[in-house]
N, C-alpha and C positions, 0 to 999 in steps of 0.2 A: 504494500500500500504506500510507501512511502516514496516515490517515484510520481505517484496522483498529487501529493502535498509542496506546497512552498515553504520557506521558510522563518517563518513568523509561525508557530502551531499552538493552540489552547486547547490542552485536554478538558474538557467539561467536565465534573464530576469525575475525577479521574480513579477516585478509590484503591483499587489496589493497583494500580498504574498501567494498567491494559487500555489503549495502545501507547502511550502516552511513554514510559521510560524503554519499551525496546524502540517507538522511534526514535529517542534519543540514542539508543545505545549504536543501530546502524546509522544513524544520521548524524553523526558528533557536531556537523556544524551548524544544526538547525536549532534555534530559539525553540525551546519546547516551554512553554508555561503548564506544570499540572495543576488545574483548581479541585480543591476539595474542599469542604466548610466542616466535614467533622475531621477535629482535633485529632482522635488517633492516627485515621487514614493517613491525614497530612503529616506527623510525621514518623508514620513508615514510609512513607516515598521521601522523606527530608533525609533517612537513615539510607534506603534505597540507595540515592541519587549519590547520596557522600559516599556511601562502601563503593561503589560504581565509577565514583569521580566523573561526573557526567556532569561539567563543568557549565557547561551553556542550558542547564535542565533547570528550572528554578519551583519552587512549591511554593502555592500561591493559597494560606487556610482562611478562606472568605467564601461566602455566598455568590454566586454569579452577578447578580442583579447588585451588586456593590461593588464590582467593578468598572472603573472609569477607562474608557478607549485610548488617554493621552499615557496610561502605563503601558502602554504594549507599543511594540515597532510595527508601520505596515508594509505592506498588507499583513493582515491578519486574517487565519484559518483558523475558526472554531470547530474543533471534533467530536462527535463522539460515539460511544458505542454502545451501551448498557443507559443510559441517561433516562432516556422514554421517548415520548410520542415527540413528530417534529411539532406542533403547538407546544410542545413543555420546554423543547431546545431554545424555539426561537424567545420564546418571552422569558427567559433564564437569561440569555441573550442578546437581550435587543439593543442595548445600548452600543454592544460593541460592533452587532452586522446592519447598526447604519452609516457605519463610517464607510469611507473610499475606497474600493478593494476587499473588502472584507468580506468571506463567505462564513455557511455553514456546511459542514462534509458531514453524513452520521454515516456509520456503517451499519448497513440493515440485511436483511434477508428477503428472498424471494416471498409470497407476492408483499410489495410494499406498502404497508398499513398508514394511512393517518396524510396522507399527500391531499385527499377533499377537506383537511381543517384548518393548511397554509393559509394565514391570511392574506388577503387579497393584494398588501402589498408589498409581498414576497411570492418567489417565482423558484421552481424545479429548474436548474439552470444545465444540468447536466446528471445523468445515470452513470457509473464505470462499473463496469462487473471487476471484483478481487477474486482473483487466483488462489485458492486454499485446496492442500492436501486432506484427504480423508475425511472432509466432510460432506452430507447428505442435502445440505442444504445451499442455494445457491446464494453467495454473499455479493452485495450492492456495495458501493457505496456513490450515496445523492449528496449532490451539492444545492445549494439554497439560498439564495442571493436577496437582498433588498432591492427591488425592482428600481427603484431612483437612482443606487449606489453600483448597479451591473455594470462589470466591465470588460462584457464581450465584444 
């Protein structure tokens, strides 16, 4: 998956760090921000990140919605994979995919649930199928753009 991502990346909810510290760990030069809001989570990926030395990973222990878009570099790509519906991504969110360049990626599964509750001013900007060994199910990953801020 990390070939589909730029360099600016925010794990959502990042919890126990899936995807969010093996992108880091193939991608050493990528900005990885992991957000978590419970205390433990954050730090075992704070403990992760330091055994790992994964020097450009940084843990972030706040609520989504408290985060301000001027702490990040852009573009910025919001991730994620376990979080929930895209309406719970996007409004966790919002603040940071209306800035300029800024998407959402979730990685999902075949068929794609929850795309008729995108609000109207956000847009399905792109589908990429990810490549996985030995699973049953076929894995997505959708991007989700602020229709004002698209920059195709």
């Amino acid at each position: 998956m990390h070939p589909l991502l730029g360099v600016n990346i925010l794990d959502l909810g990042s919890g126990g760090g899936f995807p969010g510290i093996p992108l880091a760990v193939v991608s050493p030069k990528k900005n990885v921000f992991l957000v978590e809001r419970n205390e433990r989570k954050a730090a075992f990926l704070l403990n992760c990140i330091n055994r790992l030395g994964l020097s450009k990973a940084i843990v972030i222990n706040k609520n989504s919605e408290d985060l301000l878009p001027d702490s990040f570099p852009r573009p910025l790509e919001v991730i994620t994979r376990a979080f929930g519906s895209p309406l719970k991504a996007i409004f966790a969110s919002k603040k940071l995919l209306e800035e300029p360049g800024a998407s959402l990626k979730m990685m999902k599964t075949l068929p794609f649930v929850g795309a008729e509750d995108i609000p109207k001013s956000y847009q399905i900007n792109k589908i990429e199928n990810i490549e996985t060994k030995g699973k049953d199910k076929q894995h997505i990953l959708v991007t989700i753009v602020h229709k004002k801020k698209c920059t195709r």
